[in-house]
C-alpha positions as CSV (number, residue, x, y, z in Angstrom):
1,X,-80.8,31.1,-63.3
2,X,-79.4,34.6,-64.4
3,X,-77.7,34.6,-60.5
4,X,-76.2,31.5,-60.7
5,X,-74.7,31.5,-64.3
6,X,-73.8,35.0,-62.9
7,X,-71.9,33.4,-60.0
8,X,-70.2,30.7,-62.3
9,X,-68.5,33.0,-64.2
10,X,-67.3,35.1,-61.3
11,X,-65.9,32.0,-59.9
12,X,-64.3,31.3,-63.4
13,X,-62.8,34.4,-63.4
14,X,-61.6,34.4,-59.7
15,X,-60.0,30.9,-60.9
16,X,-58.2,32.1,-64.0
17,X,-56.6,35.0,-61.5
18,X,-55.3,32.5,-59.3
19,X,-53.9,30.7,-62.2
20,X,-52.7,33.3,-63.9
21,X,-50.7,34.8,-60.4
22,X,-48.4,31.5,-60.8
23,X,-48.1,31.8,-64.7
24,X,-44.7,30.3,-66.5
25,X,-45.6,33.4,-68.9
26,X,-47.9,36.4,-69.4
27,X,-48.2,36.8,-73.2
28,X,-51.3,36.1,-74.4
29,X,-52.2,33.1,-76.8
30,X,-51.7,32.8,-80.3
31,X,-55.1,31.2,-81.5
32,X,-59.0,30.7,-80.5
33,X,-60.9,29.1,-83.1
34,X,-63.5,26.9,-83.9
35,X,-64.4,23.6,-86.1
36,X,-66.6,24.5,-88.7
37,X,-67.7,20.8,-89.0
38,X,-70.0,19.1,-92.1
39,X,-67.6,18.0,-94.3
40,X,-66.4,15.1,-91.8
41,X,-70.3,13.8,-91.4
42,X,-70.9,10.5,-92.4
43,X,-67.7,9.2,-90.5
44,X,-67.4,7.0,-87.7
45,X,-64.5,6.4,-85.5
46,X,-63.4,3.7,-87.6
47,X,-62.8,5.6,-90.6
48,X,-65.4,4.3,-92.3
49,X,-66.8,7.3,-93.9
50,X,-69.6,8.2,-97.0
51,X,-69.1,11.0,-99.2
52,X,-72.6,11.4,-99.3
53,X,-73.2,11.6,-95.6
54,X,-70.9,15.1,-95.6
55,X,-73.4,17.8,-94.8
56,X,-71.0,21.1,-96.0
57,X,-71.8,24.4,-94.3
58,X,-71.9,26.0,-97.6
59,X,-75.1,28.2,-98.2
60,X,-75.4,27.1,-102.2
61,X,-74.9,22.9,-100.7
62,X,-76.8,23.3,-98.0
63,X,-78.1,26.1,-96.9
64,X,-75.6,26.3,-93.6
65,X,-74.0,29.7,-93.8
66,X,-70.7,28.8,-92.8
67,X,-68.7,31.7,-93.9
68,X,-71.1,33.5,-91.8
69,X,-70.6,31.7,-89.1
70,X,-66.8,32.6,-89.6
71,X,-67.2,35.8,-90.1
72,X,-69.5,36.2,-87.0
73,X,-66.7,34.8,-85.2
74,X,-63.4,36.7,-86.5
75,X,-65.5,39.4,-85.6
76,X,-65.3,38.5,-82.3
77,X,-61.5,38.0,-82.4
78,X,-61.2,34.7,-83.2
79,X,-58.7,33.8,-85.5
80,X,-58.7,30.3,-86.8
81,X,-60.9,27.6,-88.1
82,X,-60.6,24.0,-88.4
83,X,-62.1,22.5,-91.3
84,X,-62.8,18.6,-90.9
85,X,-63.3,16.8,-94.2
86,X,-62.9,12.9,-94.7
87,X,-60.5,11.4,-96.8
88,X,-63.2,9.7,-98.8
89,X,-65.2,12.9,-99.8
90,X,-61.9,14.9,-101.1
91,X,-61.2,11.2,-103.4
92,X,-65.4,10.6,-104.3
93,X,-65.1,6.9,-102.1
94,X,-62.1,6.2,-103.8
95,X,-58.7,4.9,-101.5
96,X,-56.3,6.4,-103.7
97,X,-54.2,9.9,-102.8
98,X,-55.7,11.6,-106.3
99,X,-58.4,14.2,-105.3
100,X,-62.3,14.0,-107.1
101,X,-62.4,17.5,-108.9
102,X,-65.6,18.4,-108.2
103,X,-65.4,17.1,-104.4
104,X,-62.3,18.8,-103.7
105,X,-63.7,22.2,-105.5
106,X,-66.8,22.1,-103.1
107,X,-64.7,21.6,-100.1
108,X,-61.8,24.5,-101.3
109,X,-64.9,27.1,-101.4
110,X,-65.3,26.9,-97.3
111,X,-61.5,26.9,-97.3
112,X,-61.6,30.4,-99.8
113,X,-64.2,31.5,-97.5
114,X,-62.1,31.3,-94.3
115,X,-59.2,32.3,-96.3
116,X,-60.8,35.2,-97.5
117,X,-62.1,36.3,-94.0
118,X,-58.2,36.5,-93.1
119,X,-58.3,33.9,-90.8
120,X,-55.9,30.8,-90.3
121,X,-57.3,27.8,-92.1
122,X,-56.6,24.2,-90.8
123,X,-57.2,21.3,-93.2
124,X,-58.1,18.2,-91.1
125,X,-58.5,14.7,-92.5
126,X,-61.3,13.3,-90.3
127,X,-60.3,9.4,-90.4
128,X,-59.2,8.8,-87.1
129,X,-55.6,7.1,-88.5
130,X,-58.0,5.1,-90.6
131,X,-59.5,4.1,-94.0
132,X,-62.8,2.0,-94.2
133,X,-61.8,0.1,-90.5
134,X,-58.1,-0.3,-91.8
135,X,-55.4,1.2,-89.6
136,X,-53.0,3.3,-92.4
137,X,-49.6,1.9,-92.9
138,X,-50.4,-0.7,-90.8
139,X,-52.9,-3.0,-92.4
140,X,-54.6,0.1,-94.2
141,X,-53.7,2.2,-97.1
142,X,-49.8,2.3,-97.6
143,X,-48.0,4.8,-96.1
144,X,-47.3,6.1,-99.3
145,X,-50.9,6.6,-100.5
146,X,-51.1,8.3,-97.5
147,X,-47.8,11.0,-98.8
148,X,-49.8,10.9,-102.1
149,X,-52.9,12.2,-100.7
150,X,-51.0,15.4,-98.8
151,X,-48.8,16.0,-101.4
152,X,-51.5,16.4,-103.2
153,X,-53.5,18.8,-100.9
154,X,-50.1,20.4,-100.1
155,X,-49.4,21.4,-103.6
156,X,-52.4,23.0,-104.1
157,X,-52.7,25.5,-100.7
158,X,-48.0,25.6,-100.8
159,X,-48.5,29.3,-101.0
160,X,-51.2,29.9,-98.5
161,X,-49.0,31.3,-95.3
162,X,-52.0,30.9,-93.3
163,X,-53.2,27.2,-94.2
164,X,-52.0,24.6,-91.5
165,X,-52.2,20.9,-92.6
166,X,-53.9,18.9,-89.4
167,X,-52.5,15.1,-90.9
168,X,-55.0,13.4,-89.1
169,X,-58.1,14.2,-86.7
170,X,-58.0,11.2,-83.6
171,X,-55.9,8.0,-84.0
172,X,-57.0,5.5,-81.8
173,X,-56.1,2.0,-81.0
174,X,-53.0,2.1,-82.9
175,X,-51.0,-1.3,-82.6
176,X,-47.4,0.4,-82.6
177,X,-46.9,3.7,-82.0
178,X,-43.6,4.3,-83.8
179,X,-44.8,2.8,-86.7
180,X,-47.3,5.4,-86.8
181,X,-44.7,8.0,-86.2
182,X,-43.3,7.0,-89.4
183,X,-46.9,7.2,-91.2
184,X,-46.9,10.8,-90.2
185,X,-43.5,11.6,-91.6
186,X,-44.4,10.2,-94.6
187,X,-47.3,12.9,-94.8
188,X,-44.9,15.7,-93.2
189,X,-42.2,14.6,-96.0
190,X,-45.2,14.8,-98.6
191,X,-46.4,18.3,-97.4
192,X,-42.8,19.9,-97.6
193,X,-41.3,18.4,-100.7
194,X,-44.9,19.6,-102.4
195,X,-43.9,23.4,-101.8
196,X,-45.5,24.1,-98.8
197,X,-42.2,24.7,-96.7
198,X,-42.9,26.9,-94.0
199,X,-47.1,26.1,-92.9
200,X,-47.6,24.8,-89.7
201,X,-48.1,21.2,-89.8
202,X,-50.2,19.0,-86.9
203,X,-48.7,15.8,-85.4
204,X,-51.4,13.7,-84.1
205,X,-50.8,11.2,-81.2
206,X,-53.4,8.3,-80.2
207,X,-55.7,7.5,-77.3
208,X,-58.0,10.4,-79.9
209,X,-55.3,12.7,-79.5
210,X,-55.3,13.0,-75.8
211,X,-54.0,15.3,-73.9
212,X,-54.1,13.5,-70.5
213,X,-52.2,10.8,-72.1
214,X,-50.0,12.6,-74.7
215,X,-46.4,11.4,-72.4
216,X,-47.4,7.9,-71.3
217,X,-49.2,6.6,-74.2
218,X,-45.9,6.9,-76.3
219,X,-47.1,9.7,-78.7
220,X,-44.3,12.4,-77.2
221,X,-41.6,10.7,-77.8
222,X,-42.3,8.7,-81.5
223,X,-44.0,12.2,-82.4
224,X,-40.8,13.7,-81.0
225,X,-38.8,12.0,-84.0
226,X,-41.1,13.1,-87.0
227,X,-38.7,15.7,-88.6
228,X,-39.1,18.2,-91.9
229,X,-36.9,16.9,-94.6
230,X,-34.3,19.4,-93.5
231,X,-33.9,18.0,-90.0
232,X,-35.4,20.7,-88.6
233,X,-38.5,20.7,-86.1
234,X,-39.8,24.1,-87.5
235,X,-43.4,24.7,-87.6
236,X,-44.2,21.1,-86.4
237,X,-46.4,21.0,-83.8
238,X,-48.1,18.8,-82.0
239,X,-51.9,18.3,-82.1
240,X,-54.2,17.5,-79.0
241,X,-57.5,17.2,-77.4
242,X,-59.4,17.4,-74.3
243,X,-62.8,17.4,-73.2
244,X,-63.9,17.8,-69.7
245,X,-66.8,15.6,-69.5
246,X,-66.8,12.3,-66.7
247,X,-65.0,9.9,-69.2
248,X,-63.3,12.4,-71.7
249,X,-64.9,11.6,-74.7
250,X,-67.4,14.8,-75.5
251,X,-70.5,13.1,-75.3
252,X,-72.1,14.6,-72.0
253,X,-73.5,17.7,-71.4
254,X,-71.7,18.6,-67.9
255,X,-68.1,19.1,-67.2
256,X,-66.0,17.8,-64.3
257,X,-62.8,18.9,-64.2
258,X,-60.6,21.5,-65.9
259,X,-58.0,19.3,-66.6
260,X,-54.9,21.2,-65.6
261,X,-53.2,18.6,-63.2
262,X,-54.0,15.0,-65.1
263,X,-53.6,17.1,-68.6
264,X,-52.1,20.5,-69.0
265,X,-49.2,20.8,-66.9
266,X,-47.9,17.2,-67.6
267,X,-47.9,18.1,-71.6
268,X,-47.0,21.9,-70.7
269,X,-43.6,20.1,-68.9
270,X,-42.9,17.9,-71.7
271,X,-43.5,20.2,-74.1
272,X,-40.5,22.9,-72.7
273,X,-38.3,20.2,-72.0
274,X,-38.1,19.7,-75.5
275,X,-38.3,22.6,-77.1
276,X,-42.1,21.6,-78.8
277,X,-45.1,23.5,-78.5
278,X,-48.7,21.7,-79.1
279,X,-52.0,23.6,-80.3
280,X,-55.5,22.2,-78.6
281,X,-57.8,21.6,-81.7
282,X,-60.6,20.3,-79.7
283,X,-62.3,21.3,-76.7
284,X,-66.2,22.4,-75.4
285,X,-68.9,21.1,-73.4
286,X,-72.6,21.7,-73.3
287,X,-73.8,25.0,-72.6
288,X,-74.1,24.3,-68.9
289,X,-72.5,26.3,-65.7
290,X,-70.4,23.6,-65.1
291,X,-68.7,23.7,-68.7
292,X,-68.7,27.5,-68.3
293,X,-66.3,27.3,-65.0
294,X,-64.0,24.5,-66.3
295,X,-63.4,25.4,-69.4
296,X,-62.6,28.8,-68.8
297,X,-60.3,27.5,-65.9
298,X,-58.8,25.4,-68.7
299,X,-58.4,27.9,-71.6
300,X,-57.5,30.2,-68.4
301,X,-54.6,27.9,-67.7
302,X,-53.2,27.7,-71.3
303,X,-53.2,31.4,-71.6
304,X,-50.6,30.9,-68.7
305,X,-48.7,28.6,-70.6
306,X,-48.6,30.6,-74.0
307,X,-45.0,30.0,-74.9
308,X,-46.1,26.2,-75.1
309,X,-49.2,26.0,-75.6
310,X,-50.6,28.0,-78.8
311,X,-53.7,27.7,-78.1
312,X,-57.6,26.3,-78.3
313,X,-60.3,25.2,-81.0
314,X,-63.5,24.7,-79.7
315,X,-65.8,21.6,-80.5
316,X,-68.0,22.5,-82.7
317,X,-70.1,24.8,-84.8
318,X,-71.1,24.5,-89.0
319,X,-73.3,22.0,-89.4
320,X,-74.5,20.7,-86.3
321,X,-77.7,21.6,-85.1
322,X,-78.2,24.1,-82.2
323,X,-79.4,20.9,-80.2
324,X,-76.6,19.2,-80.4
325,X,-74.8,18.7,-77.1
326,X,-71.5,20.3,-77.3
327,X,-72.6,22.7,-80.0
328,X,-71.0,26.3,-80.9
329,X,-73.2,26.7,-83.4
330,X,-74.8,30.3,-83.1
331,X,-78.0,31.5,-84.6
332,X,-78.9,34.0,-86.6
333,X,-82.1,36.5,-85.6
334,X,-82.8,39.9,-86.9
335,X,-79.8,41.7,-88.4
336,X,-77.0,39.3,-85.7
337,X,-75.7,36.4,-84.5
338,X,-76.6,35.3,-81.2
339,X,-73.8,33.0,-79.5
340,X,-74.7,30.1,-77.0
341,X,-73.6,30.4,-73.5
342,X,-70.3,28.4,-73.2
343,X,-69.2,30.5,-76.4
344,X,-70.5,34.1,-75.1
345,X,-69.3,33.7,-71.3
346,X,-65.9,31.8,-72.0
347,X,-64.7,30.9,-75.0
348,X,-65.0,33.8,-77.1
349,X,-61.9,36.0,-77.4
350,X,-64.2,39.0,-76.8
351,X,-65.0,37.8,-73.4
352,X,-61.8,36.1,-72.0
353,X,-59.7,38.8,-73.7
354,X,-56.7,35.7,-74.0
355,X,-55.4,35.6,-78.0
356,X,-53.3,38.1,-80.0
357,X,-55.2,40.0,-82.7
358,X,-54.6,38.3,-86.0
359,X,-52.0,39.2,-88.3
């Protein structure tokens, strides 16, 4: 087994050279991170979410060490963490914009933590464009409940230059697309006018944020309109995923493709025609050779597309269990922490040597 997992990553490697000889740049990413989830469990796809199904990866809540998870892996050179929450554990069930106290306190002490670790922090409301089934601003909560509940996250982090607001993890389904454009620069409009002036903020398309269908589903060009209250396009950039498994969705082991024809170098194109860049804040696959080679051929490939591509999150460590199938969760033995093989052989910054030191 040590042979073959030994010859996977050569054959990575000897991919990422090839891709890198025909590179549009050579300057190395901006980010690697990774989702520290638990504070999105308890959600579905629908939006439907349970406060009490959140699972935080706070030692005191649950036992999870996540800021030792995060610490593990700044060491390592990573330098940003998404943090999913759901909208209905920050307001205690409620569909209202006003934060629960005690709810948002629990969730701002894994934020401190990754704060305090001097890594960038991404807040991510987990609802998939939705509350409780109901598509927002379009059958759902208004689109100013929405503004309401950034402006009020936004007010409290406005001075933290390394918290980047991530409006919305997945939409999906949407019936128009440039009525969800305008949902998303009601938030932008929120997070601005609240202080936070100069944060990165994350535009989320549909089809779950896809990649592969960033251009044709529509989400380019209604995303392309969503301005900062200026006018401006500063700082806002546009959010996508892609997994690698046989039907893109994340929920099998092995990986088939890398994704650079059908995915990267469409967006890539779009993205320097327009003067945008987009940041990938969800990617992995199971701890397989197969996941090894195309995900390093992937994260290979947006190394070579650095000045439009900022780089890649991986999918997923905090709470999950070490069994789970796409999990970066590492474990802790002795006096260390032991990675799993798609994070030790490819997507660690340590090993693919791709992302900036943070500043």
């Amino acid at each position: 087994m040590a042979i073959k997992l030994l010859h996977s990553f050569v054959a990575a490697v000897l991919s990422t050279t090839t891709v890198l000889v025909n590179a549009q740049t050579s300057a190395p990413l901006q980010f690697a991170g990774v989702n520290i989830a638990g504070f999105d469990f308890g959600c579905s796809t629908d939006g439907t979410c349970s406060a009490s199904g959140a699972i935080p990866p706070i030692q005191q809540l649950s036992g999870i060490d996540g800021v030792g998870q995060m610490q593990h892996f700044f060491d390592d050179g990573y330098n940003v963490f998404r943090l999913p929450v759901g909208w209905q554990y920050l307001t205690n069930d409620q569909m209202t914009g006003v934060l629960d106290e005690t709810q948002f306190a629990n969730y701002n002490t894994l934020v401190s933590d990754c704060l305090n670790i001097g890594a960038y922090c991404i807040i991510d409301i987990h609802n998939y464009a939705r509350y409780n089934g109901q598509v927002i601003g379009q059958g759902g909560p208004s689109n100013e409940v929405f503004a309401e509940l950034w402006s009020n996250i936004a007010s409290y982090w406005k001075n933290e230059t390394k918290v980047i607001f991530g409006v919305m993890n997945e939409p999906h389904d949407i019936p128009n697309i440039s009525t969800w454009a305008e949902s998303v620069q009601s938030a932008v409009t929120a997070i601005r006018e609240a202080g936070a002036s100069t944060q990165m903020i994350l535009l989320p398309g549909t089809d779950y944020t896809s990649a592969k269908n960033f251009v044709s589903s529509g989400s380019a060009d209604a995303l392309g309109e969503v301005k900062n209250p200026d006018g401006t396009f500063t700082n806002l950039i546009m959010d996508v995923h892609r997994y690698l498994d046989s039907d893109g969705s994340g929920t099998n082991a092995e990986c088939v493709t890398n994704g650079i024809d059908d995915s990267w170098t469409p967006l890539a194109t779009w993205l320097r025609a327009n003067g945008r860049k987009a940041l990938n804040t969800e990617i992995g696959g199971g701890n397989v050779e197969s996941c090894v080679s195309y995900v390093s051929q992937a994260i290979s490939y947006q190394a070579s597309q650095s000045d439009v591509i900022l780089g890649y999150i991986g999918w997923a460590a905090g709470s999950f269990a070490t069994s789970y199938v796409l999990s970066q969760v590492p474990s802790y033995s002795g006096n260390g922490w032991n990675d799993t093989l798609l994070v030790s052989m490819t997507m660690s910054p340590k090993t693919n040597k791709f992302v900036v030191t943070v500043a």
